[in-house]
C-alpha positions as CSV (number, residue, x, y, z in Angstrom):
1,X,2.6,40.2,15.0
2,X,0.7,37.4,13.7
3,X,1.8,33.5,13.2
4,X,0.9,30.0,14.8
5,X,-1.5,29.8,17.8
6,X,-1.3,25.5,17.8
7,X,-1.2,23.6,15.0
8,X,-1.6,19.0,14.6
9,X,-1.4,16.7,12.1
10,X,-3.2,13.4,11.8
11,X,-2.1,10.3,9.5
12,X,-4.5,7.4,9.2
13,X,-3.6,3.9,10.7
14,X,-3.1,1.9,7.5
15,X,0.5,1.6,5.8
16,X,1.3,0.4,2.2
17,X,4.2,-1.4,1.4
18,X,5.1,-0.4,-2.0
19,X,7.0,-3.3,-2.3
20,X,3.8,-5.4,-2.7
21,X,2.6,-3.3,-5.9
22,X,4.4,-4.5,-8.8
23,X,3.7,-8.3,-7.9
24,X,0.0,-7.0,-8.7
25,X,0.1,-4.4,-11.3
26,X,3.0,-5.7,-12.7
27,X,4.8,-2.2,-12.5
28,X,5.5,0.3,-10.3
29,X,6.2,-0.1,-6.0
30,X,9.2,0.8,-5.0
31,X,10.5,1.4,-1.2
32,X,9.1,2.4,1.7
33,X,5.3,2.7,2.9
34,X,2.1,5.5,2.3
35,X,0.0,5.9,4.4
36,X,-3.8,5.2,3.3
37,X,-7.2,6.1,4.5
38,X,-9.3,3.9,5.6
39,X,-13.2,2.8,3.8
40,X,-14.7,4.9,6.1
41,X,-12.2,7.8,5.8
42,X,-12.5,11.0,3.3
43,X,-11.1,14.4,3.5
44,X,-13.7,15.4,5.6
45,X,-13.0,13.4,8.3
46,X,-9.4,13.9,8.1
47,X,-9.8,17.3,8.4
48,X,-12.0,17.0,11.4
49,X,-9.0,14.8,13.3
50,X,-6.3,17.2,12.5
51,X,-8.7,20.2,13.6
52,X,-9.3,18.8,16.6
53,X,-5.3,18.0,17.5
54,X,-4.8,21.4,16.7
55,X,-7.5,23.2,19.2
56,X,-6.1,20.8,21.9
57,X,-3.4,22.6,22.1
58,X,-4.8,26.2,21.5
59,X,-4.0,28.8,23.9
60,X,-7.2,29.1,26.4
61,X,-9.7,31.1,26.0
62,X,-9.1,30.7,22.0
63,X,-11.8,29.6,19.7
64,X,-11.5,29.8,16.0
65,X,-13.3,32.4,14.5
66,X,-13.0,31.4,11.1
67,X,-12.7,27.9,9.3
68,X,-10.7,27.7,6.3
69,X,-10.7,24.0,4.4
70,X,-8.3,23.7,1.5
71,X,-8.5,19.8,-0.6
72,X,-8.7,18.6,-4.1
73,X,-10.5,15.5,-2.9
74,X,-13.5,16.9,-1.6
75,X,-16.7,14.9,-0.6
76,X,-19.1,17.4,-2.3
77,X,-18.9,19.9,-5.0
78,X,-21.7,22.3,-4.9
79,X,-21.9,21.9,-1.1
80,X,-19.4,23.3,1.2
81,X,-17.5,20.6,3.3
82,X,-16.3,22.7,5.8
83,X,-19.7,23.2,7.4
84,X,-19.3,19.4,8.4
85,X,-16.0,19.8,9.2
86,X,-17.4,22.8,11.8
87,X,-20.2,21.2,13.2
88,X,-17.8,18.4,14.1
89,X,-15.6,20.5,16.0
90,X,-18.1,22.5,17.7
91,X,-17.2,26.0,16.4
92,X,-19.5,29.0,17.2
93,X,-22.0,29.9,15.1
94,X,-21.0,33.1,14.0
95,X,-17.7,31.6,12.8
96,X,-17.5,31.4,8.8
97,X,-16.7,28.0,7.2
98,X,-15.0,28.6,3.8
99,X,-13.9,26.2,1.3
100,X,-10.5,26.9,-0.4
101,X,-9.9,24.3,-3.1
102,X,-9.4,22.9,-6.2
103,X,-5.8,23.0,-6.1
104,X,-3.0,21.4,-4.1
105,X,-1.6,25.4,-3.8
106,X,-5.1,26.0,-2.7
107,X,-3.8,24.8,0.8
108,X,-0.9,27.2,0.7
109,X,-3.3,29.9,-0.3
110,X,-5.6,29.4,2.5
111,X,-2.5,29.5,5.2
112,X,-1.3,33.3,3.4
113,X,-4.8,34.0,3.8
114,X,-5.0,33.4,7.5
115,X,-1.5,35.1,8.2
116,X,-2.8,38.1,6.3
117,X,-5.1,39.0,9.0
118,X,-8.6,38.6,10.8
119,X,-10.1,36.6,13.6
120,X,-7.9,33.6,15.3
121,X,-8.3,31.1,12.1
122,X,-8.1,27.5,11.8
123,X,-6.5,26.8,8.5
124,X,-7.0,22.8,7.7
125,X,-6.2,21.1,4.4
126,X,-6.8,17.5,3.9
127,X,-6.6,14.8,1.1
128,X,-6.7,11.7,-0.3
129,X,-4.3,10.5,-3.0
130,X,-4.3,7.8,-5.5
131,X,-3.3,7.0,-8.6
132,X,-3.7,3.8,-11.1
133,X,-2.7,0.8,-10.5
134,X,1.6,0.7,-10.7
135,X,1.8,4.3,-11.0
136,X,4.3,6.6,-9.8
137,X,1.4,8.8,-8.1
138,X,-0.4,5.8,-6.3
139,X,3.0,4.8,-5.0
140,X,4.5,8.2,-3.7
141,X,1.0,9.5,-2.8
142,X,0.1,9.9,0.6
143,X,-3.3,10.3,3.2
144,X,-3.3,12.7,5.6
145,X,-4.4,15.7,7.2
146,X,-3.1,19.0,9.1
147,X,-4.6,22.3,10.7
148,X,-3.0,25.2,11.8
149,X,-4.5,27.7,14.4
150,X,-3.8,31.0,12.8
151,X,-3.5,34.1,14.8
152,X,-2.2,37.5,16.4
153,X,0.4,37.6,19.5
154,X,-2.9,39.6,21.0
155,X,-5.0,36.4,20.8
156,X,-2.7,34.2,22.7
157,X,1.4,33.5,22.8
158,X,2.4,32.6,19.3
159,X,4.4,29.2,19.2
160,X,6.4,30.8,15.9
161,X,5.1,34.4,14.1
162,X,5.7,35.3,10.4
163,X,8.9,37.0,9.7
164,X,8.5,37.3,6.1
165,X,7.1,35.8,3.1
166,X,7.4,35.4,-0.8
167,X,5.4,33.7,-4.2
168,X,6.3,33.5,-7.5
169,X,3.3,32.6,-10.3
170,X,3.8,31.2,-13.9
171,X,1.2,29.6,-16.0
172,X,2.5,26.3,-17.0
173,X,1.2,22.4,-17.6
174,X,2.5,20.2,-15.0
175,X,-0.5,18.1,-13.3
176,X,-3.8,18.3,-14.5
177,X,-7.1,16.3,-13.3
178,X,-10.4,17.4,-14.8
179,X,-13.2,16.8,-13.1
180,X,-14.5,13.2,-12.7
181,X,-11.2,11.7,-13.2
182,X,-10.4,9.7,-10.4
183,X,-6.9,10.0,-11.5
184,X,-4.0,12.9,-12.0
185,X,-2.3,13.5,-15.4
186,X,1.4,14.6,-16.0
187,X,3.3,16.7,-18.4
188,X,7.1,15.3,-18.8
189,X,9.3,16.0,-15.6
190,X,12.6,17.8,-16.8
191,X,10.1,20.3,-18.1
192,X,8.1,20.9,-14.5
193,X,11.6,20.7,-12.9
194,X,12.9,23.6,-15.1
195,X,10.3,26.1,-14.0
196,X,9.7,25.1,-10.0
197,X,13.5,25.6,-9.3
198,X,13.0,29.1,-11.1
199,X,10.3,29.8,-9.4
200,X,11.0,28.7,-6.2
201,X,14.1,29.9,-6.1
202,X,13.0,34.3,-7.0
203,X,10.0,32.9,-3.5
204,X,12.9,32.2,-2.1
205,X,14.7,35.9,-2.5
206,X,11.9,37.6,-2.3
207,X,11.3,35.8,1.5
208,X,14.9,36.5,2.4
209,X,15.0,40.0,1.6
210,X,11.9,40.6,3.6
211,X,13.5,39.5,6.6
212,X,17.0,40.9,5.9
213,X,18.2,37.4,6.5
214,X,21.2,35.5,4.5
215,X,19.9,31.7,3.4
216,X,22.9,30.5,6.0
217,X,20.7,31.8,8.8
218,X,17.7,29.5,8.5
219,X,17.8,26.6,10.8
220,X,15.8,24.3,9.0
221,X,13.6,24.4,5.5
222,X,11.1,21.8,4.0
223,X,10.0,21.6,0.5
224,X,6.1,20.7,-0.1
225,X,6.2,19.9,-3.7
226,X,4.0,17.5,-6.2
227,X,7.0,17.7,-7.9
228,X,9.4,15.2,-6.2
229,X,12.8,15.9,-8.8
230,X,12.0,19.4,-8.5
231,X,11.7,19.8,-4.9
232,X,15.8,17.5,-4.8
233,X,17.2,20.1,-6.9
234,X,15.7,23.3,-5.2
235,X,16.7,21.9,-1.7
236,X,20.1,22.1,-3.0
237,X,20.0,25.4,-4.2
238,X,18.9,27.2,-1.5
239,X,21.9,28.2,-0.1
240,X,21.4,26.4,3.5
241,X,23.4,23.8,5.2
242,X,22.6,20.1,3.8
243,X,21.9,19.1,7.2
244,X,18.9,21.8,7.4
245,X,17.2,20.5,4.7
246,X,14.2,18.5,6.9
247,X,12.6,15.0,5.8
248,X,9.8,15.7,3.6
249,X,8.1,12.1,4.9
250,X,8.3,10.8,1.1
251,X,9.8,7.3,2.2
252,X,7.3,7.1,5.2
253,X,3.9,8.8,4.6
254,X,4.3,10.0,0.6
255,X,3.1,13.3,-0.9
256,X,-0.5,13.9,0.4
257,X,-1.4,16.7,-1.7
258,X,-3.4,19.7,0.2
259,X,-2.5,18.4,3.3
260,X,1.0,18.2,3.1
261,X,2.4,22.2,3.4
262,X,1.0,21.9,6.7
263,X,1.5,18.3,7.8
264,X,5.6,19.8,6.9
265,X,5.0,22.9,8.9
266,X,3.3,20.8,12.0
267,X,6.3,18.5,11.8
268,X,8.6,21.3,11.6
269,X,7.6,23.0,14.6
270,X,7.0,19.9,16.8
271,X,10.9,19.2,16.5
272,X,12.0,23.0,16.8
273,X,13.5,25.2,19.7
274,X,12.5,28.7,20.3
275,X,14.7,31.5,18.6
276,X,14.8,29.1,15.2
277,X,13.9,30.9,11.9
278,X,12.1,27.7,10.0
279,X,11.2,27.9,6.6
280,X,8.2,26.2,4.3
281,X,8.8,26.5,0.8
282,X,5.6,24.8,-1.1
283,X,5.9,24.3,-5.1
284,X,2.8,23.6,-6.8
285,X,1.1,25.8,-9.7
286,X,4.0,28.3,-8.7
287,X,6.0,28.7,-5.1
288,X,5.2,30.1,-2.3
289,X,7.8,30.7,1.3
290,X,6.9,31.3,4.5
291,X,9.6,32.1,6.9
292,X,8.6,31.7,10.5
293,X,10.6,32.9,13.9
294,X,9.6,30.2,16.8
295,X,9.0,31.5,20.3
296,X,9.7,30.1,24.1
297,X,6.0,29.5,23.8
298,X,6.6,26.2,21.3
299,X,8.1,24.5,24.5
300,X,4.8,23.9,26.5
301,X,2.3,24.3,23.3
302,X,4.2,20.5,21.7
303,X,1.3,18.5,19.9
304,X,-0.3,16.1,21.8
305,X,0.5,13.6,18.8
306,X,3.3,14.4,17.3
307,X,3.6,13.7,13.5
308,X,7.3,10.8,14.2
309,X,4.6,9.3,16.7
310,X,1.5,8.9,14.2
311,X,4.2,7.9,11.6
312,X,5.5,4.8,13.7
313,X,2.4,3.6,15.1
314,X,1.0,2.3,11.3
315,X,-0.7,-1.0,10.8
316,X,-0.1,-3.0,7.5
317,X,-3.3,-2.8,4.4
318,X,-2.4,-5.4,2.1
319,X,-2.9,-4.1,-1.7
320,X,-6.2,-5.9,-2.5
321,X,-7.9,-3.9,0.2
322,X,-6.2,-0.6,-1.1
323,X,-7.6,-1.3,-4.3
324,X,-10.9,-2.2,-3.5
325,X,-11.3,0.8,-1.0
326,X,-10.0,2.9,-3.6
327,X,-12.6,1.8,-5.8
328,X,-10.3,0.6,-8.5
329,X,-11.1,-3.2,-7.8
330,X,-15.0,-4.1,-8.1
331,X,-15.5,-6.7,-5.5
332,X,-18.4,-8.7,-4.9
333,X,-20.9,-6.7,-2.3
334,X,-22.2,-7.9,0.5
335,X,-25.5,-10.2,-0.5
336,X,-27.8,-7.1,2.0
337,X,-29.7,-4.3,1.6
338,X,-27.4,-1.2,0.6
339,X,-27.7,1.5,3.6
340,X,-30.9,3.8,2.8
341,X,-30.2,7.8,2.3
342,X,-29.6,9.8,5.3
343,X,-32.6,12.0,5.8
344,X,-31.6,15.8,5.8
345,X,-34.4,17.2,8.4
346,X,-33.5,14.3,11.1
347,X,-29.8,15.5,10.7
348,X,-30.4,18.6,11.3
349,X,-32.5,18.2,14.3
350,X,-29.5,15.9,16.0
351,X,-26.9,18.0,14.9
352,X,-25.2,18.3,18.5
353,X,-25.2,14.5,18.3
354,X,-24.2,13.6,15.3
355,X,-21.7,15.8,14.4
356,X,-20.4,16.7,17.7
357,X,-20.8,13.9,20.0
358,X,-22.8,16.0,22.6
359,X,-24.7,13.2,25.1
360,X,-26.6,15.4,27.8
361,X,-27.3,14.1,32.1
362,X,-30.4,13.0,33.1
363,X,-32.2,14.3,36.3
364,X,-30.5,11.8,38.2
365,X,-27.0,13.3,36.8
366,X,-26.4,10.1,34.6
367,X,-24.9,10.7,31.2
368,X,-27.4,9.2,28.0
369,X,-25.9,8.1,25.0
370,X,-27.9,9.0,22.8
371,X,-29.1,12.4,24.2
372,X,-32.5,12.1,26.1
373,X,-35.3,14.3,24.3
374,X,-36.7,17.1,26.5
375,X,-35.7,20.7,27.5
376,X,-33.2,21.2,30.6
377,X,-31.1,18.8,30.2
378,X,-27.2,19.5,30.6
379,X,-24.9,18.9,27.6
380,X,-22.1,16.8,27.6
381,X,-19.6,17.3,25.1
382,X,-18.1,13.5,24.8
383,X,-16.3,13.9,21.6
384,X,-12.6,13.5,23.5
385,X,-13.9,11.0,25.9
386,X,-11.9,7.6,26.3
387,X,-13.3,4.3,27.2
388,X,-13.2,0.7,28.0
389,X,-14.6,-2.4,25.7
390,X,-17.2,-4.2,27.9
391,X,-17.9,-6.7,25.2
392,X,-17.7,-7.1,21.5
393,X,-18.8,-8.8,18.7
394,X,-18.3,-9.7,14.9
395,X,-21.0,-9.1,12.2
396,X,-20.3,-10.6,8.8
397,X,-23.7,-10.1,7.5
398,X,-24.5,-6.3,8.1
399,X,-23.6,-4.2,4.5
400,X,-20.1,-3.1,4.8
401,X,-18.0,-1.8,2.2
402,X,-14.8,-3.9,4.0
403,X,-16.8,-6.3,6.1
404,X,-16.7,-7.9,8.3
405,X,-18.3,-5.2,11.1
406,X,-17.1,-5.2,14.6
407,X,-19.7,-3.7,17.3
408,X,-18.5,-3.2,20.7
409,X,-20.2,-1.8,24.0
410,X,-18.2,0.6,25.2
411,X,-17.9,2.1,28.7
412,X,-16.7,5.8,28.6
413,X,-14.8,7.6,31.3
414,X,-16.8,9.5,33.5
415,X,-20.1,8.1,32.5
416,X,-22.3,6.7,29.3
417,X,-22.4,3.3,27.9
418,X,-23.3,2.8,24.0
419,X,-22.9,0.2,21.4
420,X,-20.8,1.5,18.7
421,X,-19.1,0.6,15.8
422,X,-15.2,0.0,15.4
423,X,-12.9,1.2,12.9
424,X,-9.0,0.9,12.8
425,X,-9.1,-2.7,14.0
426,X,-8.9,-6.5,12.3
427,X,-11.5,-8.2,12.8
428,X,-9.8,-10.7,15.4
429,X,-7.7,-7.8,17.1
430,X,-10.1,-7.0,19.8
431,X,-10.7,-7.9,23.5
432,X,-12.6,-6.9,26.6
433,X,-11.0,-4.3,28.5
434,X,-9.3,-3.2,25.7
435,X,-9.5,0.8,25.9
436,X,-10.6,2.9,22.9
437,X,-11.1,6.5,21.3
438,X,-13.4,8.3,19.2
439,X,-12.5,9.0,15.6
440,X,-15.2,11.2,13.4
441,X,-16.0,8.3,10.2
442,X,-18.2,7.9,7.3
443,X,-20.7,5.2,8.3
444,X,-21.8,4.9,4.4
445,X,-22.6,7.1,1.5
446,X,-26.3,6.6,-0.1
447,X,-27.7,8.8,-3.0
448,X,-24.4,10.7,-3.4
449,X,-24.9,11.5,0.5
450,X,-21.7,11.1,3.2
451,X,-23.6,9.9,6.4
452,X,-21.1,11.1,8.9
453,X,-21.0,9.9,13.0
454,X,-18.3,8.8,15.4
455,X,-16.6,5.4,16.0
456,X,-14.2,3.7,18.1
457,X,-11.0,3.1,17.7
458,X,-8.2,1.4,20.1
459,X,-6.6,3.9,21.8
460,X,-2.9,3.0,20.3
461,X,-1.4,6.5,20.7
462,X,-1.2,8.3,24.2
463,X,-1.4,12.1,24.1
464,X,1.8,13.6,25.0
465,X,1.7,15.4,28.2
466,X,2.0,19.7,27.7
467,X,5.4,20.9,28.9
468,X,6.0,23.9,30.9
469,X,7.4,26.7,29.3
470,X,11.5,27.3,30.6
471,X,12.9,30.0,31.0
């Protein structure tokens, strides 16, 4: 049997209020919030947060032996982002990183891959959405993130395995970006809406009579769609109870393209009970359904962040900054030289350090941040280390793309000191003793290059303690 190992979601910090769009752009908004990635944030580093929620989890013993990454925002063409994306998180060697994108069903594609068979696979998917200014896609779009820990029952207790499956394909213009565009195009809705609900409705049969299960026996069902009329009338078509149809986070977080069949699945299964059949139907470029069976093992395997948690703890973005960080406002740059190209040989030869956060001990058994040079010394993986702000302070003239900086000396648990940058934080919301997390960021981007590290952030959210399992 093969299904869901762990699985975690991650939302950035900052929250739109559509509200404040129109008064702007003079159209669009609406109600509610999106969530929105912050400068220093791309699908990359998304990615790397979810995946790393996800392993926390993991049954032990289990490493991923395969890395699928499924986004239509990527940071590089012609270069694989998943090898960033595995470096961060440590992964062996010998385990492939794959890109799967180009598509929002991309994401869905890479989760059927994984639940077809292989090694335990982490499946992540990550993007970020935008749209012009007082459009319908900036307003319902969405930044986020999820992974999913793919597996057999052999590998480790399966939190929910597959009980059946279905896809329907039709060639059709619905949403369309060629590349370069920094924006998403649209054919007229009634026409998209008549062939989803077609299509997702023979997924939908074909899933079913896998399983031998009637529609009246699924506990609860989300639609993933880009689609938002289409995936109203297909959730009331499907046969189940009102009441089963789960929140697809449009009014709270908006539709974050790859991300979002797994950000639904992660939510699903962090609210579920064992013995419930859940369902995922995803409708882009087609439908696809995935019918899953949860086990006692989703009692004690919970997220450590749940998706409601990450949801609630938001700060406000005003929409000036969404647009400039968007890049669809040209602000005046900082009056400093812009960041010089990251050199490729140096960031191959620190690799441990700068993708993975790896300090080492020196012969006294202190930790060094950065890692000492020399053979022998014992790595120290500090990536999920917390720590305490000794002291602080505020740079306004260092090149930022959303000045101005704030550097802090941080303290970490268990050992280490280091001056670091922070991210997630106003410029005035800071304080000595104030306690703080890593997050993997984009320091800057020079020549077309991403030059990737680790910040700080304030530790807002505490992990949720692991359950035992009941009988």
């Amino acid at each position: 049997m093969r299904g869901v190992l762990s699985h975690g979601a991650y939302l950035p910090y900052r929250r739109l209020d559509r509200a404040t769009i129109a008064a702007v752009a003079g159209a669009g908004g609406g109600t509610g919030t999106r969530t929105v990635a912050g400068f220093d944030e791309d699908s990359t580093t998304m990615a790397v947060e979810a995946g790393r929620l996800a392993l926390r989890t993991a049954p032990p013993g289990v490493d991923a032996g395969r890395l699928l990454f499924s986004t239509v925002t990527p940071a590089y063409v012609d270069k694989t982002n998943a090898a960033a994306i595995h470096a961060a998180l440590r992964l062996d060697r010998s385990a492939p990183a794959l890109d799967v994108g180009g598509a929002v069903r991309s994401a869905a594609g890479a989760l059927r891959l994984a639940l077809d068979g292989g090694p335990p696979t982490l499946v992540t998917a990550a993007d970020v959405r935008t749209g012009l200014p007082g459009s319908a896609d900036e307003a319902g779009g969405g930044d986020g993130a999820a992974a999913v820990l793919v597996g057999d029952e052999d590998d480790g207790p399966l939190v929910a395995e597959l009980i059946g499956a279905g896809a329907a394909t039709e060639e059709f213009l619905d949403r369309w970006r060629t590349p370069g565009d920094v924006r998403s195009k649209q054919w007229e809705e009634r026409f998209g809406e008549l062939h989803y609900v077609a299509l997702g409705e023979a997924a939908w049969a074909e899933a079913l009579s896998a399983t031998g299960l009637e529609a009246g026996q699924v506990d609860r069902v989300v639609v993933a769609a880009t689609h938002g009329r289409a995936a109203k009338a297909l959730g009331r078509r499907l046969g189940v109870a009102p009441d089963a149809v789960a929140d697809d986070l449009a009014a709270t977080v908006g539709m974050t393209g790859a991300a979002h069949p797994a950000l639904l699945l992660s939510s699903l299964l962090e609210a579920a009970e064992p013995g419930q059949v859940l369902a995922l139907v995803v409708l882009a470029d087609g439908a696809d359904v995935l019918l899953f069976r949860t086990t006692d093992a989703i009692v004690d395997r919970r997220p450590v962040r749940p998706v409601a948690a990450q949801v609630a703890a938001g700060g406000p973005i005003d929409y000036g900054a969404f647009l400039r960080w968007r890049g669809m406002l040209t602000a005046e740059p900082p009056r400093r030289p812009e960041p010089a190209r990251v050199s490729a040989s140096a960031a191959a030869r620190n690799g441990d350090w700068k993708f993975g956060f790896v300090a080492n001990r020196d012969d006294t058994g202190d930790v060094v941040l950065p890692p000492a040079p020399g053979e022998g010394h014992q790595q120290v993986p500090m990536a999920d280390a917390t720590g305490v702000v000794v002291t602080s302070t505020i740079d306004r003239l260092a090149y930022s793309p959303s000045p101005p900086i704030v550097f802090a000396v941080v303290d970490f648990d268990g050992g280490g000191r280091l001056p670091v940058e922070l991210t997630d934080v106003d410029a005035d919301g800071l304080t000595a003793g104030d306690r703080v997390e890593l997050t993997f960021r984009r320091l800057s981007t020079a020549d077309g290059i991403a030059n990737y590290f680790w910040k700080v952030r304030p530790a807002r959210l505490a992990d949720h303690p692991r359950q035992e399992a009941t009988a």
